[in-house]
C-alpha positions in Angstrom: 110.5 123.0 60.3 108.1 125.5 58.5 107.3 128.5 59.8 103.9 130.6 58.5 102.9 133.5 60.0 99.9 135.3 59.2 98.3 138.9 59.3 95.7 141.0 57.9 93.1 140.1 60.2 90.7 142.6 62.0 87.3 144.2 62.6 85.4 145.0 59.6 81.6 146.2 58.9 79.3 143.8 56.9 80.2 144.3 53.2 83.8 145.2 53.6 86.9 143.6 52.8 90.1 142.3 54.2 93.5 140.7 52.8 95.2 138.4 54.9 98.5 137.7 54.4 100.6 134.6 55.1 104.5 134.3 54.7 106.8 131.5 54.9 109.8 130.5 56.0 112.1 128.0 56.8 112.5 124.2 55.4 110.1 124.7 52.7 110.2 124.5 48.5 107.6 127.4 48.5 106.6 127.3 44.9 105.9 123.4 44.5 103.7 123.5 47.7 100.4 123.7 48.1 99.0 126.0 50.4 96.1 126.9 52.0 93.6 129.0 53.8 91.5 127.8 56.6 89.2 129.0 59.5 87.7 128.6 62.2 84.6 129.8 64.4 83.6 129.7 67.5 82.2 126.2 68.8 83.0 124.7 64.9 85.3 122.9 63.4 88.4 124.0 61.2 87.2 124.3 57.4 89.0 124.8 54.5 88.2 128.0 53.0 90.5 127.9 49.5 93.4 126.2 48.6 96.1 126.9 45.8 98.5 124.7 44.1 102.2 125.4 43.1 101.3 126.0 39.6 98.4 128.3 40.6 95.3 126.1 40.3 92.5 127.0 42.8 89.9 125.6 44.8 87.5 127.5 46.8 84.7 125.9 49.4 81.1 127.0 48.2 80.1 129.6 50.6 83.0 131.9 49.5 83.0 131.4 46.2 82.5 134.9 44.3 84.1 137.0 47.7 87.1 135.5 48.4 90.3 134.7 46.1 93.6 133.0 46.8 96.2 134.0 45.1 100.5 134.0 45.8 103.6 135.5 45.1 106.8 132.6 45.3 109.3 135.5 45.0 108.1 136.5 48.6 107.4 132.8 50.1 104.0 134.6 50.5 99.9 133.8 50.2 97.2 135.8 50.0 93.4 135.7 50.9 91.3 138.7 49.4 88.2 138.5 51.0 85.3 140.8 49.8 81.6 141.1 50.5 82.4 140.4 54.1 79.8 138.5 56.0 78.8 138.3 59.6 79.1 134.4 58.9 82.8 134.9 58.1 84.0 135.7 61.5 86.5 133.2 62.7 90.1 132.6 62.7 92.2 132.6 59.2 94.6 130.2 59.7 97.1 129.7 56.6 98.8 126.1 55.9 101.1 124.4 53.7 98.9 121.5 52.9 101.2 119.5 50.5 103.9 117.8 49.7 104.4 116.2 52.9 104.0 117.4 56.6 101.4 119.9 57.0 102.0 123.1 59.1 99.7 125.5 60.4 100.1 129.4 61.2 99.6 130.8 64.5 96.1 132.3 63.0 94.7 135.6 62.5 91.3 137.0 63.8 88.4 138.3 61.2 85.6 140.2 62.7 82.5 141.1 60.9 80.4 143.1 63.0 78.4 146.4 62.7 
């Protein structure tokens, strides 16, 4: 079993930023996974928001491209999501995810508010 567990989340104005955090633990090879982060908002469906290899290679989807960056640190079994430039359109939950090899697990998720 994995287990991910996310944080970060919160209420923020339109134009601020956030970094979400997501550590793991348990039967995983942290640094040759893939992980990722995804949300979800009210009455949608889950989307994948970015994505980063083992090796640090990147994908991002379009709308958050330029705000938002994935990054990690394999010492701590931890990702990150810096998200910038905040949006109303960004509210949702953050849910983090180790997407490959294998199994995929989810986080318990993490709320982002962008409200005035």
């Amino acid at each position: 079993q994995v287990q991910l567990v996310e944080s970060g989340g919160g209420l923020v104005q339109p134009g601020g930023s956030l970094r979400l955090s997501c550590e793991a633990s348990g039967n995983i090879f942290f640094r040759a996974s893939t992980m990722g982060w995804y949300r979800q908002a009210p009455g949608k469906q889950r989307e994948l928001v970015a994505r980063i290899t083992g090796s640090g290679n990147t994908i991002y989807t379009d709308s958050v491209k330029g705000r938002f960056t994935i990054s990690r640190d394999n010492a701590k079994n931890t990702v990150y999501l810096q998200i910038n430039s905040l949006k109303p359109e960004d509210t949702a939950v953050y849910y983090c995810s180790k997407d490959l090899p294998g199994v995929q697990y989810w986080g318990q998720g993490t709320q982002v508010t962008v409200s005035s």
